[in-house]
N, C-alpha and C positions, 0 to 999 in steps of 0.2 A: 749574817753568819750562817754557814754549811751546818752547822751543829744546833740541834733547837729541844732542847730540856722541858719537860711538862707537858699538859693538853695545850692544844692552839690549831689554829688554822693557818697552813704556809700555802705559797703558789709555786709551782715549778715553771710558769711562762708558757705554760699550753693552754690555761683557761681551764683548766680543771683544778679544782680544791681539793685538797686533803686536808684530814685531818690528825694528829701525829699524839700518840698517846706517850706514857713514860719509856714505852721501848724503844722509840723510834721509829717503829712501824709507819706507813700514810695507809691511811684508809680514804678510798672514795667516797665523799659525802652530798654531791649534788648531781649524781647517774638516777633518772628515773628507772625504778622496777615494773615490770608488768603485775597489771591484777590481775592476780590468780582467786581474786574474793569469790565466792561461790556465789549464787542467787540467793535472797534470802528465804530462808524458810517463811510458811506460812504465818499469819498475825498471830500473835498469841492467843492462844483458846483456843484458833482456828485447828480444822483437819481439809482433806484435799480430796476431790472424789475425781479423777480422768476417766473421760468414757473413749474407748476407740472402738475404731469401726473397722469390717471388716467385708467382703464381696466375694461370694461366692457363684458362676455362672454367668448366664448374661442378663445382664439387668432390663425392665424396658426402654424404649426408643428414647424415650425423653427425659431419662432418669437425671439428675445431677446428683444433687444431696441428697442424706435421708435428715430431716428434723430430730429433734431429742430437747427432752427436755430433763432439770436432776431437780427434784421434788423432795423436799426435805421440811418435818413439821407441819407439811399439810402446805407449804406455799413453796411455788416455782422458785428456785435459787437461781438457775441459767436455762436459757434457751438459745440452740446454736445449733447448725448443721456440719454433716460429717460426710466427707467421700472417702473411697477406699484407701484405708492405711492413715487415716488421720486422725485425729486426738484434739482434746480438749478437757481441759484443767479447771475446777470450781470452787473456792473456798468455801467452808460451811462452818456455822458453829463447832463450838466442844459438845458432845451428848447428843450430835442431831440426830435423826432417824430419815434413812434417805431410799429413794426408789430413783430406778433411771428408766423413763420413756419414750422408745422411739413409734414417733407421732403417725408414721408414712411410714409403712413396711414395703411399700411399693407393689404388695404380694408376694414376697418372698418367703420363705418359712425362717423363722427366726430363732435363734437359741444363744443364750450369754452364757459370761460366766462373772463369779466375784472375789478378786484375788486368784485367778484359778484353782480354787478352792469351791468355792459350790457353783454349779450349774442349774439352769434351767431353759425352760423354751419358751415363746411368747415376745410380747412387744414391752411387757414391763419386770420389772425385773422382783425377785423379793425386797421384803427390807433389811436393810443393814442398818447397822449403827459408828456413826464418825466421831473419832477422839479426839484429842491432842495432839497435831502431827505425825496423825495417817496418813495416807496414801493411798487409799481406797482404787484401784482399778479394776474398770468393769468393762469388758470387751464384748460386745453385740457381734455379731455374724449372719447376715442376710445371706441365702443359700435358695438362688433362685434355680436349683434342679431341682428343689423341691417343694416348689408353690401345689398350692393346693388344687387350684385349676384356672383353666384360662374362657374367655369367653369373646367371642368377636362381635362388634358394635357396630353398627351401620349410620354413618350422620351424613345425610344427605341436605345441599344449599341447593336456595332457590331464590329467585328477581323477581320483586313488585314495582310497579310502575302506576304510581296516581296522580291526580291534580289534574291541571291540563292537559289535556291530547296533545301526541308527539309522535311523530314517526320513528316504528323504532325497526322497523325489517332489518334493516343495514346496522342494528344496534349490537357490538358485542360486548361481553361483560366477565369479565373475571375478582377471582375473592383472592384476599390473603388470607391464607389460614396459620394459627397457633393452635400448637396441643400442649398445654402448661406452661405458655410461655413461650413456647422453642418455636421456629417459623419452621413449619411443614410444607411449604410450597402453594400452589395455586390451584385454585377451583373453579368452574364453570358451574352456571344454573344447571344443574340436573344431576352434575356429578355426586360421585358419592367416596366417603372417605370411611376406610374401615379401621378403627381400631380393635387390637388385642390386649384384652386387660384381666390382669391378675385379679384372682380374688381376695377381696380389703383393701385393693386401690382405689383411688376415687381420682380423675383426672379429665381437664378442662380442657373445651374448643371453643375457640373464640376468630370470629372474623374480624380481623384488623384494619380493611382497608378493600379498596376495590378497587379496580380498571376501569374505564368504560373508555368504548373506539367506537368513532361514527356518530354520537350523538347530535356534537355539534354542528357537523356536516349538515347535516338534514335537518336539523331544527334550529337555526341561525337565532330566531327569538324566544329559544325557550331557554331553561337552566332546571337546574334538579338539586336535591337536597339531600342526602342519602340517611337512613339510620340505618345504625346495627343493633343487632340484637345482644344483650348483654353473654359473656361466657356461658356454655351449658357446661353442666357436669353430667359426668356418668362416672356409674361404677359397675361389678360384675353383673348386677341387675337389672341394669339397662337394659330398656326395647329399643334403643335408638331415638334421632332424634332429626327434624326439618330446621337448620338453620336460614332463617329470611331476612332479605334487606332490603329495604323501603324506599324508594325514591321516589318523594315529593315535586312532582313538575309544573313548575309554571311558568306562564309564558306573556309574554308582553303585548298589550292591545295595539293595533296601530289604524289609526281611524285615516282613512282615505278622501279628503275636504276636496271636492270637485265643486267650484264656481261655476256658476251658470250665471249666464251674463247676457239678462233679456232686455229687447230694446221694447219699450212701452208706448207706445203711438198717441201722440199726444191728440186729443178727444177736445171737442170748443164745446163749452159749458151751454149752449142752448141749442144746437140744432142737431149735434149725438155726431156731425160727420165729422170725418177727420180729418187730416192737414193735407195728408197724403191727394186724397179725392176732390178737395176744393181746388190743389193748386192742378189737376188734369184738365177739369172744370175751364180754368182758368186760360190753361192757353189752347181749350180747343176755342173759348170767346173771342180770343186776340187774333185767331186765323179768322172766324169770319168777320168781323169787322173789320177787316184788310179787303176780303173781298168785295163789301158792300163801296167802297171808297174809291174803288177802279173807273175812271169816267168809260164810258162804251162810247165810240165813236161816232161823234157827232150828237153826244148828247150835252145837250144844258146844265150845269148844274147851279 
């Protein structure tokens, strides 16, 4: 029947349900809606502290992140790094009391703010206090046109070669270098690499790896072992520093067994002569008694 009195569910033959109240009205009842649900608010009791970050100038060579950490009650809540224009979100008790430290200022001069409401300058921030569904944001601003001062570092590498002796004339040798990680390109024994660093940066070189050409050439039985030296650090204090790397050579013996192959003259146990000189002996015997045997003519024998 076309006419349908009360609640119920009819079909019209397209595969969609309605459902049909006293008015007659169809209402659609199996269309998925979009969720529009919002994220949920922090745990209960929790409050929320985001810290962003923010880059002012040009930062050093090797900069990526800066660290931070949000310290609340006397213990680490998060630790996490930040690049320019990014954020990070930390749940914290109800009543916590909270500070935000960035660990690595890179040398930049630094000043926040909290809620944009109080300011200050420095790496750590005052304290605050987090409630019930705060939102605490706290924006740091590294601002390297205004480091404090800058100071240039001198790290010079250099090639040890011990153990066995090896020709090394035709020996050439190159280093990989990192400055915090980052590959800086390649070094030579003698070279030197200079760094510029900020004051209250602290920042790592480390030889990763080396070359060598010509070795094998010239030293077919030797091999070598190399160590490196672990990362040095420097910061604005640094006098510089000699990176060295070790290579242990040793080399394979090869013993040269030349046979000598003597003929022994065999000796007759009582009279000391030998074989050789009895058997000369012997046949100058046999010629004269050939000659004694000759009749001469016209003789008797």
């Amino acid at each position: 029947s076309e006419d349908h009195l009360g609640e119920g569910v009819i079909g019209d033959g397209t595969g969609d349900d309605f459902s049909a109240d006293a008015s007659g009205e169809h209402v659609v009842c199996n269309q998925e809606e979009e969720d529009d649900t919002p994220p949920p608010p922090p745990e209960p009791g929790d409050g929320e502290v985001t810290v962003e970050k923010n880059v002012i100038g040009d930062a050093p060579l090797v900069l990526e992140d800066f660290p931070f950490e949000v310290v609340c009650n006397g213990s680490t809540e998060a630790s996490f790094s930040l690049g320019d224009g990014e954020s990070d979100s930390t749940n914290v008790g109800d009543g916590s009391t909270c500070t935000v430290v960035e660990t690595d200022a890179q040398g930049a001069g630094v000043s926040w703010t909290i809620d944009d409401d109080v300011t200050g300058e420095g790496t750590e921030t005052d304290e605050f206090e987090v409630n019930e569904g705060d939102d605490i944001v706290v924006t740091f601003t590294n601002d390297f046109g205004a480091v404090l001062g800058t100071a240039l570092i001198a790290v010079d590498f250099d090639k040890v070669w011990t153990g066995d002796d090896a020709e090394l004339d035709d020996v050439t040798v190159e280093f990989d270098v990192e400055v915090d990680g980052v590959a800086v390109g390649t070094y030579a024994p003698g070279d030197e690499l200079e760094l510029e660093l900020h004051e209250g940066a602290l920042t790592e070189v480390e030889i990763t790896g080396e070359t060598v050409e010509g070795f094998a050439d010239a030293n077919e039985l030797c091999e070598y072992t190399p160590a490196f030296p672990d990362a040095e650090p420097f910061d604005f204090d640094s006098e510089g520093a000699t990176l060295t790397v070790t290579n242990e050579v040793e080399c394979a013996e090869v013993l040269a067994e030349v046979e000598v192959e003597e003929e022994e003259e065999e000796v007759l146990p009582k009279t000391g002569a030998s074989t050789t000189a009895l058997a000369i002996l012997g046949l100058l015997g046999m010629a004269a008694g050939s000659l004694l045997l000759r009749r001469r003519p016209g003789q008797v024998i």
